[in-house]
C-alpha positions in Angstrom: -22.1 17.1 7.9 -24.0 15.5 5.4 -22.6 14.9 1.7 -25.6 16.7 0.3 -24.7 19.9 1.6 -21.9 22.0 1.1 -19.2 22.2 4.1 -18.5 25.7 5.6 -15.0 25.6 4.2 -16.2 25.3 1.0 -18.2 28.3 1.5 -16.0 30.3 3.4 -13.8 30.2 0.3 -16.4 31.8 -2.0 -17.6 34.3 -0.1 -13.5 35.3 0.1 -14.0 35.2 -3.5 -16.7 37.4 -3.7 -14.9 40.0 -2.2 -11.8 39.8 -4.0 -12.7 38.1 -7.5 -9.7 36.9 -7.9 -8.6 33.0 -7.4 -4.5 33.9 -6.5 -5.8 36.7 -3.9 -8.7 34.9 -2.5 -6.6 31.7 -1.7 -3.8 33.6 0.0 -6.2 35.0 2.1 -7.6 31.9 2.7 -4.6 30.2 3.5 -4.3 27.5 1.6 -2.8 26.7 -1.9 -4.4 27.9 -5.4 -4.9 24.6 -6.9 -6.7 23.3 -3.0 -8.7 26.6 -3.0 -10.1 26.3 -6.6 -10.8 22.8 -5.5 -13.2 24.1 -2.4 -15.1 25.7 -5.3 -15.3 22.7 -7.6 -16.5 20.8 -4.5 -19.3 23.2 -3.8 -20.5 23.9 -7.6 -20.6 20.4 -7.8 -22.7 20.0 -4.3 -25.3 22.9 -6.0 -24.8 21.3 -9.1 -24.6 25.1 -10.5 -21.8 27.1 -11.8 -20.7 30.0 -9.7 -18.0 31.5 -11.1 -16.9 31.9 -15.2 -13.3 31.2 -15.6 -11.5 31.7 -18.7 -7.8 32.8 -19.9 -8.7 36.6 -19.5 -9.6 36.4 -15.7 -12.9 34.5 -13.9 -15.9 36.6 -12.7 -19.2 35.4 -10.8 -22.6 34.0 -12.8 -25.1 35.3 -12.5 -26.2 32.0 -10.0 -23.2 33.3 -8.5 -24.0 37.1 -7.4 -27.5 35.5 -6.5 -26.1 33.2 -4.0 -23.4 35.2 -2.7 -25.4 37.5 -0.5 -27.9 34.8 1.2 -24.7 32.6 2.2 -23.1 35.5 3.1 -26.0 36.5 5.1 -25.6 32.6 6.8 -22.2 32.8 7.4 -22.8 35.5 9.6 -24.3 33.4 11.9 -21.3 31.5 12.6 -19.8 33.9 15.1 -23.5 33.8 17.2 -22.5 30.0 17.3 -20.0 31.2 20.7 -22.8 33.4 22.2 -25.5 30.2 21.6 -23.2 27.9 23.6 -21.8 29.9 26.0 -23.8 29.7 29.8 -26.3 32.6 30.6 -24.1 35.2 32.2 -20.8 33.9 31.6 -18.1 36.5 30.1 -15.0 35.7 28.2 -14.3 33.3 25.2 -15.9 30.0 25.1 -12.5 27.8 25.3 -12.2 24.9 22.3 -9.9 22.1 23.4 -8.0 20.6 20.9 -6.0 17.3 21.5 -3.0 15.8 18.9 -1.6 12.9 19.0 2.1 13.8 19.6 3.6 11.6 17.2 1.6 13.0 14.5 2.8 17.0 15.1 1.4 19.7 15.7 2.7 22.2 12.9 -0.6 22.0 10.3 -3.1 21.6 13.5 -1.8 24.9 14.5 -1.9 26.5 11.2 -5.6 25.6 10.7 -6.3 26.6 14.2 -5.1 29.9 13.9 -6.9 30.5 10.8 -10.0 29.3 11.9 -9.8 31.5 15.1 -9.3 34.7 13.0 -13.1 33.6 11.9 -14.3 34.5 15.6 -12.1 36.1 18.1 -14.5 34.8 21.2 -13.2 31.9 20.9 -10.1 30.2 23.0 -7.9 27.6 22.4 -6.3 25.2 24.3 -4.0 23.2 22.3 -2.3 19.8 23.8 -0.1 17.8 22.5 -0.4 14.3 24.2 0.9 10.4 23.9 -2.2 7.8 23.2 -2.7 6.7 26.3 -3.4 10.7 27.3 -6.1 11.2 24.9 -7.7 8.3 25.9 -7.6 9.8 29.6 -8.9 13.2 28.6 -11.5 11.8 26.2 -12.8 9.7 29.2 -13.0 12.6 31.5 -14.6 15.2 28.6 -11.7 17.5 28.8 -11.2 17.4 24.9 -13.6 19.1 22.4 -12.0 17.1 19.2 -8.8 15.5 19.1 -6.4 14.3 15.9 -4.7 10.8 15.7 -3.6 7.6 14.0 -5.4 5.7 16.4 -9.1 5.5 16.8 -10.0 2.6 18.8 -7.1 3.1 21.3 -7.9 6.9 21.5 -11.5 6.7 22.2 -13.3 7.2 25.5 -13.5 4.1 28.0 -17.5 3.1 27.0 -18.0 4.5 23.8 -21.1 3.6 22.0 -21.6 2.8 18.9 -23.5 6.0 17.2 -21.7 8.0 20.1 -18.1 9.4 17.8 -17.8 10.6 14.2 -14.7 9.7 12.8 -13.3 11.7 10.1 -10.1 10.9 8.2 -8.7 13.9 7.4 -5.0 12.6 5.7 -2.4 9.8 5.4 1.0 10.2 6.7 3.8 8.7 4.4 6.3 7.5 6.6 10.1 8.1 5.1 13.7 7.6 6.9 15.3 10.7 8.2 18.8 10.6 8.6 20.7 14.0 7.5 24.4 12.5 8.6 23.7 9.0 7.4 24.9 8.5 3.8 22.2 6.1 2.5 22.3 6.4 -1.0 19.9 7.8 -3.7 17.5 4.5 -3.9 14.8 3.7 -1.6 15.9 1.7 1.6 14.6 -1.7 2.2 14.2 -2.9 5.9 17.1 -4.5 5.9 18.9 -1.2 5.1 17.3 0.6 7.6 18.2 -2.0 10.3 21.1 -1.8 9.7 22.0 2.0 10.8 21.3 3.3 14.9 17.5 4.4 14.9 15.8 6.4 17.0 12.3 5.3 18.1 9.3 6.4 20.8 9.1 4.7 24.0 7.8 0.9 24.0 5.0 1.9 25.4 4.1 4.7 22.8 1.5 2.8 20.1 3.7 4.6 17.8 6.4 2.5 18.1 4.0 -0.8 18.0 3.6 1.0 14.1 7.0 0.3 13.7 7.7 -2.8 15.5 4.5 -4.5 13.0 6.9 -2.9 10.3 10.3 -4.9 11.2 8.5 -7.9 12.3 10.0 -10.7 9.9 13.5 -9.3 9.3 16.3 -11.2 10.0 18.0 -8.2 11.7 16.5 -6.0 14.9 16.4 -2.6 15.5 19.5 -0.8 17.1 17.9 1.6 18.9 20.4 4.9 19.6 17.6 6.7 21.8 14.0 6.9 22.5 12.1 9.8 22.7 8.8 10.9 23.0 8.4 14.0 20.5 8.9 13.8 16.5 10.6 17.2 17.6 13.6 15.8 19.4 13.4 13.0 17.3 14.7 15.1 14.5 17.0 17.5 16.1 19.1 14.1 17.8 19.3 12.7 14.0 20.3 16.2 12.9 22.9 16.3 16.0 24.2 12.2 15.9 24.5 9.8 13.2 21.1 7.9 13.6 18.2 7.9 11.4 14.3 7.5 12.0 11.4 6.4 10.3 9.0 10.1 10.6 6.3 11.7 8.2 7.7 13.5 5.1 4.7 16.0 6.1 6.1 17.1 9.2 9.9 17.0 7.6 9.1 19.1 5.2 7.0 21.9 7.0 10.0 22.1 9.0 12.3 23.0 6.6 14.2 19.1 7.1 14.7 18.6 3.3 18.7 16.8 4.0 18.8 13.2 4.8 15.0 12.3 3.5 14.9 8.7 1.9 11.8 6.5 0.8 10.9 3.2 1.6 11.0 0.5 -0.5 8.3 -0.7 1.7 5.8 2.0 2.1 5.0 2.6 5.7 1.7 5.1 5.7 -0.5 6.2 8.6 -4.1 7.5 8.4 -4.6 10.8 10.5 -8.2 11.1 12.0 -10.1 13.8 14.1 -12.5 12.3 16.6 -15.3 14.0 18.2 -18.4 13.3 20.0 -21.8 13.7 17.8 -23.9 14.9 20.8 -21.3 17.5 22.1 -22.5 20.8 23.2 -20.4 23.0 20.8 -21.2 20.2 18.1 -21.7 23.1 15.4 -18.4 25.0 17.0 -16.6 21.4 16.0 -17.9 20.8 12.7 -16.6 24.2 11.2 -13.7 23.5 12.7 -12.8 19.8 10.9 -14.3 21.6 7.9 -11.7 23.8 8.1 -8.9 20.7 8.7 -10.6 18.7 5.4 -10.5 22.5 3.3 -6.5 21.5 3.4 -6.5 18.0 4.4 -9.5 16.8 1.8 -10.9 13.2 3.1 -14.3 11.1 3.2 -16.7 11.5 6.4 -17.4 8.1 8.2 -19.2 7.3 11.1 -17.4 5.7 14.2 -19.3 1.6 14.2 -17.5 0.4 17.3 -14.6 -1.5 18.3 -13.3 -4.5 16.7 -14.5 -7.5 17.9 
């Protein structure tokens, strides 16, 4: 995915455009917001370094680069769906399964969103969706039974052996952590550690490297954690704060795409995460896997680095 060329996102969205010419209806069909799909198109008249669509107050129409490019990318887009029939073995019927690993701590609400979208691109394909701890990833990494997966943590996620030119690494988002507690009264200003310390909290088990996130983020304070439960899902995470008095520290991205918009409180300390999608650069549906995390950064926009290795 070089940053020379455009991404397939980028051009999925105007080809949508060409068909509608219009920047509210091509974006809902798209699936993403106005402002993110007008973006995509910035992005990729920027990459050509042409102007492919005339806006102004009365409406927006194609140039004429525009109409001239529409049909030979159109044409190339095409050849996306043949991408199934190229990688699937000689004789074999049925969709070619895509196996998709996330982290469970980081949720699975937006990974499904783009997932279905992206399926509705090419029906042949299957997915197999699993939500798993670290320590699972790393397992099913190892043993190649994950096509790409999304996490907070590279080095721990990554297969036993892996090289150094062997994994791109793309960070596709940052998490910003805030305290959930709907039945705790906490105030309007943001909560220091101290604050937060001092009410029940619910946290993932000790041996989740979720919680080692959090234990980095109390380390110092005169006051330790009184943990009311630990569980192993965000999901029950929130539904025992919405059911006990207890609050937790979980992403406002996840809170809010759930509807959880009671009991949300920043930190006076910022506690972020970086969400990455890891994938092997040599994989056999390599092309499958790169229009798919083009279709995670069309929503999700971040810079495309190469994995250099553990820390030493």
């Amino acid at each position: 995915m070089s940053e020379n060329l455009p991404t397939i996102a980028q051009m999925e969205c105007f080809i949508i455009y060409g068909r509608v010419g219009n920047f509210a209806r091509a974006a809902r069909e798209a699936n993403i917001t106005q402002s993110a799909f007008s973006a995509q198109i910035k992005r990729l008249e920027c990459t050509l370094g042409v102007q492919l669509i005339e806006r102004s107050r009365r409406g927006s129409h194609l140039t004429e680069e525009g109409e001239r490019f529409l049909p030979r990318i159109r044409a190339w887009m095409e050849e996306l769906g043949k991408i199934v029939e190229d990688i699937r073995p000689a004789g074999e019927e049925g969709p070619v399964e895509f196996n998709v690993g996330i982290l469970r701590s980081l949720g699975d609400i937006h990974m499904n969103r783009h997932i279905a979208h992206f399926q509705r691109l090419n029906r042949q394909i299957q997915f197999n969706v699993y939500d798993m701890p670290t320590y699972q990833i790393h397992q099913a990494m190892t043993e190649g039974r994950l096509d790409v997966v999304s996490t907070y943590f590279v080095e721990q996620s990554l297969p036993d052996g892996a090289g150094k030119d062997e994994y791109d690494v793309v960070p596709f988002g940052r998490d910003h952590m805030v305290y959930y507690g709907p039945l705790m009264d906490m105030g309007k200003k943001p909560l220091t550690v101290e604050q937060i310390l001092s009410t029940p909290l619910v946290l993932y088990p000790t041996t989740y490297y979720m919680n080692q996130i959090y234990v980095r983020y109390f380390r110092g304070a005169a006051l330790k954690p009184q943990v009311s439960a630990r569980l192993s899902s965000p999901y029950a995470i929130i539904h025992y704060c919405q059911e006990n008095k207890a609050g937790a520290l979980l992403p406002d991205r996840l809170l809010t795409a759930l509807g959880c918009h009671r009991g949300l409180h920043e930190l006076e300390t910022p506690l972020e995460a970086e969400c990455y999608l890891i994938y092997r650069r040599n994989h056999p549906k390599i092309r499958l896997i790169q229009a798919y995390v083009d279709q995670v950064l069309a929503s999700f926009p971040g810079k495309h680095i190469r994995y250099n290795g553990p820390s030493k």
